[in-house]
C-alpha positions as CSV (number, residue, x, y, z in Angstrom):
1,X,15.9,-8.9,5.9
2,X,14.6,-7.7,9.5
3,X,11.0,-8.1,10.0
4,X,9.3,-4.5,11.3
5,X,6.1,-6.9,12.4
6,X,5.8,-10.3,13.2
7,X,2.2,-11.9,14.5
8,X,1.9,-15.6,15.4
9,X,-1.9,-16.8,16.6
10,X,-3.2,-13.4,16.3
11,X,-6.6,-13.0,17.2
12,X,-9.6,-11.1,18.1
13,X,-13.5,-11.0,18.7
14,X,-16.0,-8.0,19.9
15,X,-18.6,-9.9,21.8
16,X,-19.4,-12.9,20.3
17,X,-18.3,-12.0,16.3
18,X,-14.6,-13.3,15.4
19,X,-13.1,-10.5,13.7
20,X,-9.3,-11.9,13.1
21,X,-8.2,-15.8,13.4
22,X,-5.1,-16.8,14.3
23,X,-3.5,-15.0,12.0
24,X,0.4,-15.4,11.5
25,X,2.5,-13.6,9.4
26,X,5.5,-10.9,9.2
27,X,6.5,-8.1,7.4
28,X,10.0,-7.1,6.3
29,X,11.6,-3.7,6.1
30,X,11.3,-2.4,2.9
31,X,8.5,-1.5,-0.2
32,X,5.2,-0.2,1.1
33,X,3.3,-2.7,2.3
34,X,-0.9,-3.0,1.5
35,X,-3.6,-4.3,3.3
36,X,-6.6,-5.3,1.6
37,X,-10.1,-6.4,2.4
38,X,-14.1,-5.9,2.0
39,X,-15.5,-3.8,4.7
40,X,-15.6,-5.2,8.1
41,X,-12.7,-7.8,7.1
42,X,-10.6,-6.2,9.9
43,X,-8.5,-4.2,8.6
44,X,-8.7,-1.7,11.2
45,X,-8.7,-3.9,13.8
46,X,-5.5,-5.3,12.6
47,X,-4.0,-2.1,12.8
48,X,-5.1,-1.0,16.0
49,X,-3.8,-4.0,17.4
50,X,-0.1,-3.0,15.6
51,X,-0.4,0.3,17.2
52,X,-1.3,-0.7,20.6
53,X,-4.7,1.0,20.5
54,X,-6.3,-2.3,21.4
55,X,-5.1,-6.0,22.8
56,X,-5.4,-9.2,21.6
57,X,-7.2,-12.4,22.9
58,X,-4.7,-14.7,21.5
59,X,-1.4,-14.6,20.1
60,X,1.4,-12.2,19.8
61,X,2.7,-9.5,18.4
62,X,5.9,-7.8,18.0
63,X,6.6,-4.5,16.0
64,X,10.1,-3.4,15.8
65,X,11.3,-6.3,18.5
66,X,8.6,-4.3,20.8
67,X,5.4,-5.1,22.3
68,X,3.1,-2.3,21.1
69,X,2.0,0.7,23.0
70,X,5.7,0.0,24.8
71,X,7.7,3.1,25.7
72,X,10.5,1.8,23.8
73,X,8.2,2.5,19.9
74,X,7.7,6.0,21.1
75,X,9.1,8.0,18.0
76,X,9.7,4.9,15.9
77,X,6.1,4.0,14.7
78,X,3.9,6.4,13.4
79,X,0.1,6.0,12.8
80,X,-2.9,7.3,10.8
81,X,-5.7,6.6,12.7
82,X,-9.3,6.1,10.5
83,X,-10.5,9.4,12.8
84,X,-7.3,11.4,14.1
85,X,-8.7,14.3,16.6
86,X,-6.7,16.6,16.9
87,X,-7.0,20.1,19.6
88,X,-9.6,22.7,17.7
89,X,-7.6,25.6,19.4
90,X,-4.4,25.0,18.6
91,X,-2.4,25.8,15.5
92,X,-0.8,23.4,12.9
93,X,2.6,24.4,14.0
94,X,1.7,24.3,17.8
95,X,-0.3,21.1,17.6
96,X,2.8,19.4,15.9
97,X,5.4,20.3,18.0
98,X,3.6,19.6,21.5
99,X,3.7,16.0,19.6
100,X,7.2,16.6,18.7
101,X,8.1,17.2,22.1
102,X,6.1,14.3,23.0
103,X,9.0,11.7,21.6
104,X,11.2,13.7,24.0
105,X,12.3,16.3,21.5
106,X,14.1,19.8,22.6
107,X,11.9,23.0,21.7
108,X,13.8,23.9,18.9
109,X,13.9,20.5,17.1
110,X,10.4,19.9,17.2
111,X,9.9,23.5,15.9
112,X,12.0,22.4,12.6
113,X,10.6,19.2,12.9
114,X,7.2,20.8,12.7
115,X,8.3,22.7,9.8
116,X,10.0,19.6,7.9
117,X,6.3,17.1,8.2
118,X,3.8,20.7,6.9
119,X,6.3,21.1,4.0
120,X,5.6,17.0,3.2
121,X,2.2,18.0,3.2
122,X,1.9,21.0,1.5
123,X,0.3,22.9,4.6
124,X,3.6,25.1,5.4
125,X,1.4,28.3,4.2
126,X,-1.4,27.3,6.8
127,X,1.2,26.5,9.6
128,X,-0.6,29.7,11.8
129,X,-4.3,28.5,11.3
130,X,-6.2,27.0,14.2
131,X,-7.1,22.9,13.5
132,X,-10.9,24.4,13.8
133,X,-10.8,26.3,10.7
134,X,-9.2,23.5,8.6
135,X,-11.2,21.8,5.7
136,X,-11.8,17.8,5.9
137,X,-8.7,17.3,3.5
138,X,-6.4,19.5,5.6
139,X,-7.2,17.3,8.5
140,X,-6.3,14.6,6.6
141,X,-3.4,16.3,5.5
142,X,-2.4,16.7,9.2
143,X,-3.0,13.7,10.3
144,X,-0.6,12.5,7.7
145,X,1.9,15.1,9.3
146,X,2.1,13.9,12.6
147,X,2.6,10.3,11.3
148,X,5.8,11.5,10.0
149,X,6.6,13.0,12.9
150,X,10.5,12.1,13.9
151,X,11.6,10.6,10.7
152,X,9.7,6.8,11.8
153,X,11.1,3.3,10.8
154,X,7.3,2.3,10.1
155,X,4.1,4.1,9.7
156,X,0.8,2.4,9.5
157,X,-2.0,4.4,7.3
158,X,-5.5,3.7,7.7
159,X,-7.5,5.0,4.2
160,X,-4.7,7.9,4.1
161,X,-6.2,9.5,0.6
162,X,-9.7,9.1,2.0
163,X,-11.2,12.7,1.6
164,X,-8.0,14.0,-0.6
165,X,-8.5,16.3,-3.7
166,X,-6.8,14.2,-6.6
167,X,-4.1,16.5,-6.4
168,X,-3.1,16.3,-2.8
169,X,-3.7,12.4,-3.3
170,X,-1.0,12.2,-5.8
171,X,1.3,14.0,-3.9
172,X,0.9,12.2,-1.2
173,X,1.7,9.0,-3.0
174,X,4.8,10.9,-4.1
175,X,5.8,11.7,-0.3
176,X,4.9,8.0,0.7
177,X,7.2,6.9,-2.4
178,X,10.0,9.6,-1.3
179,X,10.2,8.1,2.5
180,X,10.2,5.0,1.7
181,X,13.7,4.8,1.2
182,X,14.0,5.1,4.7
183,X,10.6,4.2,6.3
184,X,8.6,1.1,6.1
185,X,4.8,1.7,5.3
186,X,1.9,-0.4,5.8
187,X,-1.3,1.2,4.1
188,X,-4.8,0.1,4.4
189,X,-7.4,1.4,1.7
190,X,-9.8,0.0,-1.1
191,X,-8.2,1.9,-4.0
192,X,-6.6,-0.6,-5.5
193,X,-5.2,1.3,-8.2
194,X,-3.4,3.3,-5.7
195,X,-2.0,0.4,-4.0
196,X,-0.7,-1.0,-7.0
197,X,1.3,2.3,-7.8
198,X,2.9,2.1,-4.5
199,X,3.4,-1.3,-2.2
200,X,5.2,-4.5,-3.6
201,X,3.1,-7.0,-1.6
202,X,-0.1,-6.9,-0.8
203,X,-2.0,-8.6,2.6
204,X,-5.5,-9.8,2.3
205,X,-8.1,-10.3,5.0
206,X,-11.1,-12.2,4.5
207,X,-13.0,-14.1,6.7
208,X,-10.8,-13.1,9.2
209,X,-7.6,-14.9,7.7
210,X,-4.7,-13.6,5.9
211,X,-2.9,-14.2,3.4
212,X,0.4,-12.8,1.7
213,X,0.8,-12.1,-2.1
214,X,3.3,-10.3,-4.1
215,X,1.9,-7.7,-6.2
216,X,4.1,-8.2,-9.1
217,X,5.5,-11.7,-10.1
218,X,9.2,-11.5,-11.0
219,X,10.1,-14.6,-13.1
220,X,6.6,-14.6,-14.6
221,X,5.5,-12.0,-17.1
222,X,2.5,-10.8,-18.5
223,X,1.1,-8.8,-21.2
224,X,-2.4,-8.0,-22.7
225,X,-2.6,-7.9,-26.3
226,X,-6.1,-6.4,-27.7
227,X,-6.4,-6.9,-31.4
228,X,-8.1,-5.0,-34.4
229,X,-9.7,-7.8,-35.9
230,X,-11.0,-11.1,-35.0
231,X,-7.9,-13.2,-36.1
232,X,-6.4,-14.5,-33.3
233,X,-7.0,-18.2,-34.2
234,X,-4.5,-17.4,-37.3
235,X,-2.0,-15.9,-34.6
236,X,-2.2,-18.6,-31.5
237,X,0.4,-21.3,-33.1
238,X,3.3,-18.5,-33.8
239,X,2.5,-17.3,-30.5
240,X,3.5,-20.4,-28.6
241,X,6.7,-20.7,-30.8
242,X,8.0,-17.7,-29.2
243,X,11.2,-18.3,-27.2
244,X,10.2,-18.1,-23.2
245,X,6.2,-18.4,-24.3
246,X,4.1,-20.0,-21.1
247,X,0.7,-19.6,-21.3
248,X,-1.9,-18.2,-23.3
249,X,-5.5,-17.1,-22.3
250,X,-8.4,-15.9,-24.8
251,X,-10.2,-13.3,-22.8
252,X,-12.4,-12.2,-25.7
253,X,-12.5,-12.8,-29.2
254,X,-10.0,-9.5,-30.0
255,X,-7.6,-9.9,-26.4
256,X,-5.3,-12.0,-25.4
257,X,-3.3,-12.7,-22.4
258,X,-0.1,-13.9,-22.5
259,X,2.0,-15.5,-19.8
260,X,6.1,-15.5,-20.7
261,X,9.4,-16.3,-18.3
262,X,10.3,-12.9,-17.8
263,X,14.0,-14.4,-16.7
264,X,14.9,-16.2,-20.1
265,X,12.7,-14.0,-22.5
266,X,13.2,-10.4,-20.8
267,X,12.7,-8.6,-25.1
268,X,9.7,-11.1,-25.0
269,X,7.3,-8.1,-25.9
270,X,9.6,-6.9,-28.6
271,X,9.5,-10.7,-29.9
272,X,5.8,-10.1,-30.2
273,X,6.2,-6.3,-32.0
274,X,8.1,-8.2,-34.5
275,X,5.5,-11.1,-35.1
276,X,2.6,-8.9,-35.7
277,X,4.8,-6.9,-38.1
278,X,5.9,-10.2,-39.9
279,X,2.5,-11.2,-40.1
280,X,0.7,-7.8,-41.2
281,X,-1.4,-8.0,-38.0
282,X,-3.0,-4.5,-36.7
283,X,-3.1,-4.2,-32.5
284,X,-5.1,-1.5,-30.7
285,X,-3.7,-1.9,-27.7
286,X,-0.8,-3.8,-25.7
287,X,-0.2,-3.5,-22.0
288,X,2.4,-5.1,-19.5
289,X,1.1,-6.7,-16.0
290,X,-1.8,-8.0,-14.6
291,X,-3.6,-5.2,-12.4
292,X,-3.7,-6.0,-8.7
293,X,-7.5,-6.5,-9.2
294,X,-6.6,-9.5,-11.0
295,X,-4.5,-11.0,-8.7
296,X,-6.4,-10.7,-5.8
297,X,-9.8,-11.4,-7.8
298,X,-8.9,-13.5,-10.4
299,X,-6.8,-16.1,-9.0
300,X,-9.4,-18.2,-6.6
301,X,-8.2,-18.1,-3.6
């Protein structure tokens, strides 16, 4: 697959604080992309530096076989910055198509174009109002419009459901998923569950490193078992007998983890249905996956 960003050595500092080491990694067109990380990890430093807002002291970046901020990205990345400004006088409609016209559309394609990214966001009824009289969220919802702008191979979001109703946050997930098809996103933001809903690998900063993780495994599978009664001693040895059974972990005294090859035992959970029917064995609850939580928490490193 083509990678849509590729850093080697990347690095930055702010005075004398490091906030990114020589970080080297690459991301592939495709699934949604997350980046992850505790506050002042970097995250939006690492994106600036994608975008072209800011330079590296080391390293070097390419995204989309360019350097960034080069002429030759103009209408092929689009970005969400953490605070997009936008011109208090002018209209939605207006304020998007003086960016349409920006990428070197003609007047009446970045008319429709302005058209096409308000429908995505819902804000096709508010097209006439000034930015001024906009509520936080309809900023937001902007901002997310203009990223769109020009049908983009990638589009980097910084904390794009920040401020959203949960309403507009959903469909905005549903827009991300929809483009996606076409579009490669990389999406910063500390809701997890979110992330997990939409990006097939995850990226990490801490400490100023990276590093790259799948959010779903695909030979391994998992699923949480949460019991009725305190009998899973009785259950543990027909448990392991199962065809394509790995692991086993007690979490409590009523739930259970189990680890299976998702490859040779694909009905694996419909083995285990079975089982606790054979053996009269009540469940409250079973669930498929680890959360992403888990695997970024859970796994030590």
């Amino acid at each position: 697959m083509t990678a849509v960003i590729a850093c080697t050595g990347l690095s930055k500092s702010f005075g004398d604080k490091t906030v990114l080491k020589e970080l080297d990694f690459q991301i592939e067109a495709g699934a949604p992309v997350a980046l992850v990380g505790a506050n002042g990890a970097g995250k939006t430093t690492l994106l600036s530096l994608l975008c072209g807002y800011l330079t590296p002291d080391q390293g070097h970046i390419q995204v989309l076989g360019r350097m960034p901020g080069s002429q030759g990205l103009n209408g092929r990345l689009g970005a969400l910055p953490q605070d997009a400004q936008f011109d208090p006088d002018f209209s939605l409609a207006r304020q998007l198509q003086w960016l349409a016209r920006l990428q070197g559309m003609t007047a009446s394609k970045a008319n429709t174009e302005a058209e096409r990214v308000l429908a995505l966001v819902d804000l096709t009824a508010e097209a006439g109002l000034k930015v001024a009289q906009l509520s936080h969220g309809m900023r937001k919802r902007l901002a997310i419009a203009q990223a769109l702008l020009g049908e983009p191979e990638l589009v980097v979001l910084d904390e794009p459901t920040a401020g959203l109703d949960p309403l507009h946050a959903k469909s905005l997930r549903d827009c991300i998923q929809q483009q996606s098809t076409h579009c490669t996103f990389v999406i910063s933001s500390h809701n997890l569950f979110e992330l997990e809903q939409l990006c097939g690998t995850v990226l990490m900063l801490e400490q100023g490193k990276i590093r790259q993780q799948a959010t779903q495994a695909s030979e391994t599978g998992v699923l949480r078992l949460q019991l009725c009664q305190e009998n899973s001693q009785q259950l543990l040895p027909l448990l392991q007998q199962l065809p394509g059974f790995v692991k086993l972990q007690l979490v409590n005294k009523l739930q259970l983890e189990l680890q299976y090859d998702a490859v040779r035992a694909a009905d694996f959970d419909v083995q285990l249905l079975q089982l606790l029917h054979q053996q009269s064995m009540d469940y409250r609850q079973l669930s498929r996956g680890q959360s992403l939580e888990q695997q970024l928490f859970q796994s030590g490193g």
